[in-house]
Each structure stands twice: as structure tokens, then as C-alpha cells.
TIZA-422084 format. One record per residue (C-alpha): residue number from 1; x, y, z. Coordinates in pm, 1 decimal. Each point is the difference from the previous one (the first is absolute). Layout:
% residues N
+-----+----------+----------+----------+
|   n |     east |    north |       up |
+-----+----------+----------+----------+
| NUM |        X |        Y |        Z |
...
+-----+----------+----------+----------+
END
This chain:
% residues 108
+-----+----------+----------+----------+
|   n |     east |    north |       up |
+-----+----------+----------+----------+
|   1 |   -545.0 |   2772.4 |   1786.9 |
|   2 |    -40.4 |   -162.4 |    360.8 |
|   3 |   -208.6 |   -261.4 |     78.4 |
|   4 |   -258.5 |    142.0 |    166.5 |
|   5 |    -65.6 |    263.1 |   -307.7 |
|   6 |    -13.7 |   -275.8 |   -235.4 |
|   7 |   -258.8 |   -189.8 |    222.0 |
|   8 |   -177.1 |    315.9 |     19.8 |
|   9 |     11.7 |     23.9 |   -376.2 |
|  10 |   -143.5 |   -369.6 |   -111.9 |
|  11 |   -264.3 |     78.0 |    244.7 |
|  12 |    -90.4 |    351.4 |   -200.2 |
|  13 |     41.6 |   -120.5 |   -303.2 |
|  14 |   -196.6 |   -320.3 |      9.3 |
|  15 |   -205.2 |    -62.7 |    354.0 |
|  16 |    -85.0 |   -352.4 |   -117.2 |
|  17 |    336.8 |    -87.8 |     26.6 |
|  18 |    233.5 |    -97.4 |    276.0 |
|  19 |    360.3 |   -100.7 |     81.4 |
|  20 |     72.1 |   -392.0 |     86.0 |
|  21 |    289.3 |   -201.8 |    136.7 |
|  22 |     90.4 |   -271.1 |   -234.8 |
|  23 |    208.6 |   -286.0 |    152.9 |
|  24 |    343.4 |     17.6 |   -218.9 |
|  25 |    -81.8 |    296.2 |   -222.3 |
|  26 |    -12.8 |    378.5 |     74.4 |
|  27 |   -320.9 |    185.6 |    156.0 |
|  28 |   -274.6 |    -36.7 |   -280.1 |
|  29 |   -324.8 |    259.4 |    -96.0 |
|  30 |   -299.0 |   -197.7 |    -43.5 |
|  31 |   -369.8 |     35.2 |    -35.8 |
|  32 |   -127.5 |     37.5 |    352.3 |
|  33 |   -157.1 |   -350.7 |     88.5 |
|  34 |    224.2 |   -176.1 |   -267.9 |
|  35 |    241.6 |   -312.6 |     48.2 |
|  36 |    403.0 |    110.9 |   -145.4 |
|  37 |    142.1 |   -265.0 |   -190.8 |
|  38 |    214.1 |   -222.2 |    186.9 |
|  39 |    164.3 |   -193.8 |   -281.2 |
|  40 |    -23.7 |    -53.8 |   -331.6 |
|  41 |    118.2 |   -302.1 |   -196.2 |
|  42 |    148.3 |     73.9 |   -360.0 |
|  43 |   -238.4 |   -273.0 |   -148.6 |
|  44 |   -287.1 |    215.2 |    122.0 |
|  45 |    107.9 |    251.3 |   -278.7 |
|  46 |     65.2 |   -260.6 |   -259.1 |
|  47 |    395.8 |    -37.7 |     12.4 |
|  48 |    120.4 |   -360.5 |     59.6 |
|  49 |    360.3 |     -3.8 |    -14.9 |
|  50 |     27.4 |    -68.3 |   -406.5 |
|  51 |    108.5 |    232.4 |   -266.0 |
|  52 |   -145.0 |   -248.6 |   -268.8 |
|  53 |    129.6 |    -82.1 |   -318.5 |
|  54 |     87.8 |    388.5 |   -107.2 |
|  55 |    237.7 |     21.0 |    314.5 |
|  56 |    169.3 |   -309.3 |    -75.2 |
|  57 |     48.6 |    119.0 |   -391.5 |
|  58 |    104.8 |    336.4 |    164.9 |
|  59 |    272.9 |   -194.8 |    221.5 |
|  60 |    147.4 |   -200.6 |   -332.2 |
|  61 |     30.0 |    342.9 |   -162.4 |
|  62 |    228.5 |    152.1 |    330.3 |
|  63 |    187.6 |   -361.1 |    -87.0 |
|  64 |     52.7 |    139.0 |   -333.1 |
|  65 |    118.1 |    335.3 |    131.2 |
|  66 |    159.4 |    -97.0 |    234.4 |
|  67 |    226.9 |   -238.5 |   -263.9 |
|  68 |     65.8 |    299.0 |   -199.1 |
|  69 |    202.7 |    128.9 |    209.1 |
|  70 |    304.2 |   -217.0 |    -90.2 |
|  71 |     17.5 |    195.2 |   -312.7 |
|  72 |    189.0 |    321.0 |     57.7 |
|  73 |    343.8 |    143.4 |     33.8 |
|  74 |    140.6 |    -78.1 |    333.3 |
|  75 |    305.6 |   -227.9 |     32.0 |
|  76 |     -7.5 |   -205.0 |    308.0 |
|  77 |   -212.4 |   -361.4 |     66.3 |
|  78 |   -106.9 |    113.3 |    352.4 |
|  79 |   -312.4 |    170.4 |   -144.3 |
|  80 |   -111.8 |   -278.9 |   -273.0 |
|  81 |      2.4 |   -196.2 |    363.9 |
|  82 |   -221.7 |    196.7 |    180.9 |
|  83 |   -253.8 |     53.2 |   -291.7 |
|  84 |     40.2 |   -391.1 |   -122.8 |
|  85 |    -75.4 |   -106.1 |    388.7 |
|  86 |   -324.8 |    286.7 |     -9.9 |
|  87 |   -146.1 |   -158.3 |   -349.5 |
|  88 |     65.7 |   -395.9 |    135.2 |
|  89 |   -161.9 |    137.0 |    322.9 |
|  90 |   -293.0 |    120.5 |   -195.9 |
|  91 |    -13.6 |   -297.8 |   -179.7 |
|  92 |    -29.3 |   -199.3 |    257.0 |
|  93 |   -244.5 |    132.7 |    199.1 |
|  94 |   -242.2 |      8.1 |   -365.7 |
|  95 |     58.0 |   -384.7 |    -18.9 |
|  96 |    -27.5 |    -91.4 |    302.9 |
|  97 |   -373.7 |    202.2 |    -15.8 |
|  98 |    -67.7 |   -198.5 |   -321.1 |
|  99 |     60.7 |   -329.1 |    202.2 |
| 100 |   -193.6 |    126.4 |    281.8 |
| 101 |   -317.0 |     91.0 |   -206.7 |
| 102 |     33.5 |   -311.6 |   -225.3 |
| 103 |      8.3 |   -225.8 |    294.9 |
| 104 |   -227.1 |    200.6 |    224.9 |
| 105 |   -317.4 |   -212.4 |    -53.2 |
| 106 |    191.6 |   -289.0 |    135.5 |
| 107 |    112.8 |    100.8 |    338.0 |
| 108 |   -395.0 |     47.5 |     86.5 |
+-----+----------+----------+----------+
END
């Protein structure tokens, strides 16, 4: 469809709308007098960065999963390596996050 058809088309289909340039995004359709969003913050929809205490149990269980990998039937120590470095990786990261919360009141 060509640009010019599809104009045509938002103007048919709703009159009280109309086509805006939004700086960094792609050519928006809103109500005609209306502001388009410019940015949004993800705290303005209630997401702050933490997973919370299920994510963190979540992560100890891929630990766990991750570990039971050593049991099987291959033969060489190259891939008990790899999956030993991935769990102490993991584990870690979850300590160093129980640290960081435990002492968090203090850096403030």
C-alpha cells in the first residue's frame, strides 16, 4: 500500500485522527489536537529493575539445573568445566545480590 493511500485511509476511517512526526520513533496516528508520547520511563508502568524474591528462588533453581548436568555419560572434563564455571558464575552473582540488599540501607 503506498503512502499516500494509507494517509488517505486513516483519514476515511477515522477523521479525528491525524498522522504526527515523533522525534526518534516512526510517524504516529493520533487524535487530532492530541500530544504523542515522547518517552516513557519503565517506573511509570510499575517495573523497577527487581524480579523480587520469586526471581531470585527461580535463579537458585537454574543453579540446581544447571549442576545436574555433571551427571551423565560423556567422558571428557572439558564440559564439567564449562558447566562448573556457569553454576560458580551464577552463584556469584546471587551472593553478591544478597550482600548488596543486606547492606543497601547503609550506603544511603
Amino acid at each position: 500500500m503506498s503512502e499516500q493511500t494509507h494517509r488517505d485511509r486513516i483519514a476515511i476511517d477515522d477523521p479525528a485522527t491525524e498522522r504526527v512526526n515523533q522525534p526518534g520513533r516512526e510517524e504516529g496516528v493520533v487524535r487530532a489536537g492530541a500530544h504523542p508520547v515522547e518517552h516513557e520511563e519503565p517506573a511509570d508502568w510499575g517495573w523497577h529493575g527487581q524480579t523480587g524474591r520469586k526471581g531470585r528462588i527461580g535463579a537458585w533453581i537454574a543453579v540446581l539445573v544447571t549442576l545436574s548436568y555433571l551427571v551423565g555419560n560423556h567422558e571428557g572434563r572439558v564440559e564439567d568445566l564449562w558447566v562448573l564455571g556457569t553454576a560458580l558464575l551464577l552463584i556469584v552473582i546471587l551472593v553478591w545480590d544478597i550482600f548488596r540488599r543486606k547492606n543497601a540501607w547503609r550506603s544511603r
